[in-house]
C-alpha positions, 0 to 999 in steps of 0.5 A: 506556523506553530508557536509551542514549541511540542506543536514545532515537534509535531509538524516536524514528525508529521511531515517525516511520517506524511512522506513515509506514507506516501512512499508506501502507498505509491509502492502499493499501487505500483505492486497492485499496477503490475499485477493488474497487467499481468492479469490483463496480458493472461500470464498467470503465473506471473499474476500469481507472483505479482499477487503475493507481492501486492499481499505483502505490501498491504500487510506491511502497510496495515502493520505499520499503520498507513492504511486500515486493514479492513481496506488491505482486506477489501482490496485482497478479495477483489485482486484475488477474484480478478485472478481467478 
């Protein structure tokens, strides 16, 4: 447990961000779950729908700094060649 009173501060604003983060990332994999099924169940329209959606939230997620963006790169390329 911290003792100075700014290292009291940090553990409090690390926690608040931790559960942020998670939350983002457990949205993202939710988003990036859907499409996979879609793909799997042959429906691409849907895919392509789902696809968008998984774009997003990885955008959003490098924007604000939860993921690096060369893995938001990395993870578009790959979901877009499992749609095509």
């Amino acid at each position: 447990m911290p003792n100075i009173k700014s290292a009291k501060k940090r553990l409090l604003t690390n926690e608040k961000a931790r559960v942020r983060n998670k939350a983002r990332i457990s949205a993202l994999r939710t988003a990036e779950k859907r499409f996979r099924e879609a793909v799997d169940a042959g429906d691409k329209d849907r895919a392509k729908e789902c696809l968008k959606a998984v774009h997003k939230r990885l955008d959003k997620a490098v924007k604000l700094g939860t993921i690096h963006k060369n893995k938001s790169s990395r993870k578009k390329s790959r979901l877009a060649a499992l749609l095509k």
